[in-house]
DOZANU-886688 format. One record per residue: z, x, y of N, C-alpha, C in turn; residue number from 1. Coordinates in pm, whole numbers, plus 50000, padded with zeros to 5 digits. Layout:
N
> Z | X | Y | Z | X | Y | Z | X | Y | NUM
...
//
This chain:
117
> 37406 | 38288 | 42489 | 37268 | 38304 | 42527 | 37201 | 38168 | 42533 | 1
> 37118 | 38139 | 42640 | 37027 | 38017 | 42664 | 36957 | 38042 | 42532 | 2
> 36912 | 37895 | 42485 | 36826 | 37887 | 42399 | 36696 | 37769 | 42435 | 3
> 36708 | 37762 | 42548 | 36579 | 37687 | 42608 | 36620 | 37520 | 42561 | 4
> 36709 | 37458 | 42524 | 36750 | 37338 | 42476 | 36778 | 37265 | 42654 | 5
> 36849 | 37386 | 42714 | 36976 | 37335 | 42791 | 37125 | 37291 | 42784 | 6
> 37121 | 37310 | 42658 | 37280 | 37285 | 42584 | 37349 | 37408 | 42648 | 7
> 37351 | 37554 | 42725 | 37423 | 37639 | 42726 | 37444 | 37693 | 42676 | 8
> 37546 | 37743 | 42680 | 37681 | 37872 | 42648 | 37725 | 37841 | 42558 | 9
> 37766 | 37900 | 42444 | 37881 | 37895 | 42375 | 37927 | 38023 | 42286 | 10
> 38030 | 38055 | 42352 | 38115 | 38196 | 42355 | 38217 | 38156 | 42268 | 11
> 38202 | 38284 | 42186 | 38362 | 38273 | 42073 | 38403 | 38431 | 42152 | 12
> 38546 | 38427 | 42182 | 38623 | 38541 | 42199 | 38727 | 38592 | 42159 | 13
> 38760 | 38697 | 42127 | 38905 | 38716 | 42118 | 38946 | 38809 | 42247 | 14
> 39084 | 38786 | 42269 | 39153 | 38828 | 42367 | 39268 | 38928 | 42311 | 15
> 39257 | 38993 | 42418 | 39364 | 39178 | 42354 | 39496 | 39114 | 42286 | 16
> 39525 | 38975 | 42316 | 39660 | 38962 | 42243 | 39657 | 38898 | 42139 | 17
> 39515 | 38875 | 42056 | 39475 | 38841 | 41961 | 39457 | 38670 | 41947 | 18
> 39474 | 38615 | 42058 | 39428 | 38438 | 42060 | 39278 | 38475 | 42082 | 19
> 39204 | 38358 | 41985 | 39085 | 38315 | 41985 | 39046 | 38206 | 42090 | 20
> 38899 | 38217 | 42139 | 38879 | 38166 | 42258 | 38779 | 38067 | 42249 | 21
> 38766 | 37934 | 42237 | 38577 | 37896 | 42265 | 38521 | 37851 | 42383 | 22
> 38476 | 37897 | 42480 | 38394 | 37873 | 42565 | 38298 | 37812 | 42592 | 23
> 38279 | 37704 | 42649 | 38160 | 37644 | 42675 | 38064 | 37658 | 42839 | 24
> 37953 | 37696 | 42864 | 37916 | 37748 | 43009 | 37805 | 37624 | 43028 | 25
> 37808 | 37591 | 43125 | 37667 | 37501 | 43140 | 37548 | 37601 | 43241 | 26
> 37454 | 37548 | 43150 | 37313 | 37701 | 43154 | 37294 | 37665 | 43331 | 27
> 37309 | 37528 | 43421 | 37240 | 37520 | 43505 | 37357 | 37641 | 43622 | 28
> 37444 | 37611 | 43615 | 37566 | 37691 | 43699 | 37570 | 37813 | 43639 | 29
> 37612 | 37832 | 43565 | 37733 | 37948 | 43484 | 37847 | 37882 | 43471 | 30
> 37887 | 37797 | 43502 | 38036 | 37761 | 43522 | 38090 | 37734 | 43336 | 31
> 38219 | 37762 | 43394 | 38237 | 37700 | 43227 | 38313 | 37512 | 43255 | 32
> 38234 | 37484 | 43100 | 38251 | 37352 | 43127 | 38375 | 37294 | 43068 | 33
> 38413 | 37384 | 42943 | 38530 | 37356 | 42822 | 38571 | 37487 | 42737 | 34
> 38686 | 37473 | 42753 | 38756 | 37601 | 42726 | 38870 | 37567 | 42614 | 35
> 38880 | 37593 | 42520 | 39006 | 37567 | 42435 | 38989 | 37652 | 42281 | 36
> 39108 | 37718 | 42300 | 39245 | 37806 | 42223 | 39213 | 37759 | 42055 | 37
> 39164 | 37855 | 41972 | 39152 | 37790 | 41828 | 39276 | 37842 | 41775 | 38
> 39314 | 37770 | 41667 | 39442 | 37834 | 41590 | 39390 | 37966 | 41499 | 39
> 39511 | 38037 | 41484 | 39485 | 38147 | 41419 | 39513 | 38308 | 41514 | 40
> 39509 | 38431 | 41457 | 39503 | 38491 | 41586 | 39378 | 38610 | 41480 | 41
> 39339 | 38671 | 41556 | 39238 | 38843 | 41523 | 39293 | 38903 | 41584 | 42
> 39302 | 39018 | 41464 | 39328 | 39148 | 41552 | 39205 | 39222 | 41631 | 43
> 39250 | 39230 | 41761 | 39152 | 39274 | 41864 | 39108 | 39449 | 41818 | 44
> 39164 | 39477 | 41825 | 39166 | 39659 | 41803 | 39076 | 39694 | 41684 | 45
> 39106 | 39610 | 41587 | 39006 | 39632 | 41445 | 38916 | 39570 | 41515 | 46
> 38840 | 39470 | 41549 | 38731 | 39415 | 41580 | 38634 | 39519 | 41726 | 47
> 38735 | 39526 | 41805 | 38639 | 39601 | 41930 | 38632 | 39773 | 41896 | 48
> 38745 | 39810 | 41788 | 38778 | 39963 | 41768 | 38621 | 39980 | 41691 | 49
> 38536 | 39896 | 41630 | 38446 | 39964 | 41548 | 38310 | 39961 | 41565 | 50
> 38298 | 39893 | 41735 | 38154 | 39898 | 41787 | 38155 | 40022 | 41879 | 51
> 38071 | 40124 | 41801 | 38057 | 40227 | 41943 | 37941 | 40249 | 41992 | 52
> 37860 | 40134 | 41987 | 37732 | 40137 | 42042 | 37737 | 40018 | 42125 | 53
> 37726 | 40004 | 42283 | 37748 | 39906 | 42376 | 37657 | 39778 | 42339 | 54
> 37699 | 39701 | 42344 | 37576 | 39565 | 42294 | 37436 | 39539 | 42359 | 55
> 37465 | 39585 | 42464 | 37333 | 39590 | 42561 | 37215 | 39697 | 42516 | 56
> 37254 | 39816 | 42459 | 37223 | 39927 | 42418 | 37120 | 39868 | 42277 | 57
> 37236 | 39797 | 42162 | 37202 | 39736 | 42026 | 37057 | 39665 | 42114 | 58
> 37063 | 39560 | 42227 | 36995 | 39467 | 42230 | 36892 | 39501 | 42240 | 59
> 36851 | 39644 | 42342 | 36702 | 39679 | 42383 | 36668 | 39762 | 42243 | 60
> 36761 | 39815 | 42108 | 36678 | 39861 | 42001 | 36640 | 39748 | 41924 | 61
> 36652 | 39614 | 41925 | 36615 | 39484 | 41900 | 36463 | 39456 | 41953 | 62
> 36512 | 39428 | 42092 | 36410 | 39403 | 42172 | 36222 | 39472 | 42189 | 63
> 36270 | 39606 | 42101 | 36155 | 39730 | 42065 | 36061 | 39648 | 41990 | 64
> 36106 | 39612 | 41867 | 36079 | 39563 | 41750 | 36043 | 39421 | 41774 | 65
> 36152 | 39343 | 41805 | 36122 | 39222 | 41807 | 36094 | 39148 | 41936 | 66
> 36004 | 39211 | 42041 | 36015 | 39125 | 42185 | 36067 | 38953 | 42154 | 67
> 36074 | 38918 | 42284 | 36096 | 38756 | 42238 | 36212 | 38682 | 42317 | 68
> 36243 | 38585 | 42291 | 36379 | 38518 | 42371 | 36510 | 38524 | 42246 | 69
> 36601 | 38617 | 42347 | 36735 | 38588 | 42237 | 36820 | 38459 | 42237 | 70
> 36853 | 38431 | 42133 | 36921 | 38287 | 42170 | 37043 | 38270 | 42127 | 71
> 37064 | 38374 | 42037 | 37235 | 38382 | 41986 | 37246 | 38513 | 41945 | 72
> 37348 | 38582 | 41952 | 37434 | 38675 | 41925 | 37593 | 38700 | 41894 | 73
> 37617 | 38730 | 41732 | 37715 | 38734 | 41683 | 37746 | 38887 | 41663 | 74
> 37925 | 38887 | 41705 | 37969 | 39061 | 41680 | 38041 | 39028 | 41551 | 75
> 38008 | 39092 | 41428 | 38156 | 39059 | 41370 | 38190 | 39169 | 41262 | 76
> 38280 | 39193 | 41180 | 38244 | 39299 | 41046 | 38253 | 39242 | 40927 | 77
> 38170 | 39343 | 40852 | 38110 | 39318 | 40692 | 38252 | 39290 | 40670 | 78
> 38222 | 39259 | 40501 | 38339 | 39238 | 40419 | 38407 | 39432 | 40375 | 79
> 38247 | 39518 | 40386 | 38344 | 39654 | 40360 | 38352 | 39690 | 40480 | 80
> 38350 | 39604 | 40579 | 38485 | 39679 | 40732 | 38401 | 39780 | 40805 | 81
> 38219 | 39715 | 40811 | 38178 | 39773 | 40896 | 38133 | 39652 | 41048 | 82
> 38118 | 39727 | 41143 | 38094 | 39650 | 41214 | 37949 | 39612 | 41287 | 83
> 37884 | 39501 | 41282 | 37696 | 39428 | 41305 | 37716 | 39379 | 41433 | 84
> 37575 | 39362 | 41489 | 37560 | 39265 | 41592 | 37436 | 39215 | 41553 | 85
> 37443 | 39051 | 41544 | 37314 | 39015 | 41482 | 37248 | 38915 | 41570 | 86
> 37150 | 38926 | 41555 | 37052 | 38853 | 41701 | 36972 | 38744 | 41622 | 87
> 36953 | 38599 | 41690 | 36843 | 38541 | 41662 | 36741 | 38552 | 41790 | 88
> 36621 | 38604 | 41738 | 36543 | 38592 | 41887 | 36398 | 38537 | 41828 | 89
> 36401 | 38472 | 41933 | 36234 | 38366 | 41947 | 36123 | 38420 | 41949 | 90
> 36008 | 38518 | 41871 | 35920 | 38565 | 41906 | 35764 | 38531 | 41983 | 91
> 35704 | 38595 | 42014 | 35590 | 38545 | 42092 | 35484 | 38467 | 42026 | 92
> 35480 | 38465 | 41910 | 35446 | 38382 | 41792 | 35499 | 38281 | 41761 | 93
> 35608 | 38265 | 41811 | 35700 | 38136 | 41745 | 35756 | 38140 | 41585 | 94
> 35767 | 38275 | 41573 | 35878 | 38275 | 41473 | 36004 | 38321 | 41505 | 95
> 36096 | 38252 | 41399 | 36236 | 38322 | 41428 | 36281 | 38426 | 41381 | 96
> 36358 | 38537 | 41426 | 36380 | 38688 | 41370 | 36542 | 38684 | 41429 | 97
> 36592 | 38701 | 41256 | 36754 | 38742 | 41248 | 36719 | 38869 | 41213 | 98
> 36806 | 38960 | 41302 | 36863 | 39106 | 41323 | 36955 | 39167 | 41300 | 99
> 36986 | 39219 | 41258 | 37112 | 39247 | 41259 | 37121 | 39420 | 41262 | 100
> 37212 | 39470 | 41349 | 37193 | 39612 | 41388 | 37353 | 39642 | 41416 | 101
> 37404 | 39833 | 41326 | 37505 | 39844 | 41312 | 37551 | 39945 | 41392 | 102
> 37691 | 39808 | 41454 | 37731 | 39861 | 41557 | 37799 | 39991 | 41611 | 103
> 37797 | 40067 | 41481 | 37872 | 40198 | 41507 | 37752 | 40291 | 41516 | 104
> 37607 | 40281 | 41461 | 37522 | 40376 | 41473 | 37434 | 40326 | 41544 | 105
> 37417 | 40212 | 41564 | 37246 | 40185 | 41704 | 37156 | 40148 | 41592 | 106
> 37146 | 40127 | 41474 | 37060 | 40128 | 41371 | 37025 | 39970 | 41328 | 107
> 36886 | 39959 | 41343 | 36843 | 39790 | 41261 | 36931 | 39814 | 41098 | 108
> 36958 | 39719 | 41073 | 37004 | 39751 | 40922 | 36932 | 39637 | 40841 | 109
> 36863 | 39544 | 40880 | 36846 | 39450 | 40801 | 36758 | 39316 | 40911 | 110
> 36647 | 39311 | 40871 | 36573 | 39187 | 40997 | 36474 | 39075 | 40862 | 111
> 36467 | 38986 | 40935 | 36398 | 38843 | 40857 | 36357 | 38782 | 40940 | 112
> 36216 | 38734 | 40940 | 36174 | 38658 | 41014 | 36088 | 38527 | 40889 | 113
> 36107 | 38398 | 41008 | 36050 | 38331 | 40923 | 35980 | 38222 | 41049 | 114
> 35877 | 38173 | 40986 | 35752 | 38076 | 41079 | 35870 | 37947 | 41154 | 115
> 35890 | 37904 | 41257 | 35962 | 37800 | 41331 | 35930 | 37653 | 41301 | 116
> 35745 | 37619 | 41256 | 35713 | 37525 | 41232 | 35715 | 37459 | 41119 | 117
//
């Protein structure tokens, strides 16, 4: 997600055969600028098997609550093996609001906001 810097993209992925991915996009193209393979592998199936709420879906029950500019978004799971999507988004106030909403029910589970200045 743009964060109004101009710095871009930067995508962590995993891929179905379990290599990790980092991506770099430059905001003016889309293009990607740098691409390279981290060591280690994830299992894909545990990680994508436990979001059943589409991310786009999570984003607009975010977006209710917290209008604003998103600027990062992380998928990942708790330590008890549930699975979040957590948002930083820029509000119209100029504070920052971490989100975090669980990915198997559509549900805010937990938000903080704090003043930017």
């Amino acid at each position: 997600m743009e964060d109004g810097t101009g710095r871009g993209f930067l995508i962590d992925l995993v891929a179905r055969d379990g290599s990790s991915w980092r991506l770099t996009c430059e905001p003016s193209s889309s293009a990607l600028s740098k691409q390279e393979q981290a060591l280690g592998r994830q299992d894909f199936e545990a990680l994508s098997g436990r979001a059943k709420v589409p991310e786009a879906r999570a984003r607009e029950t975010v977006r209710q609550y917290f209008p604003g500019r998103f600027i990062d978004m992380q998928y990942s799971l708790t330590w008890r093996g549930g699975a979040v999507y957590e948002y930083t988004v820029i509000t119209p106030d100029d504070r920052e609001a971490i989100v975090e909403v669980d990915a198997a029910g559509g549900r805010i589970l937990r938000s903080r906001s704090t003043a930017r200045y």
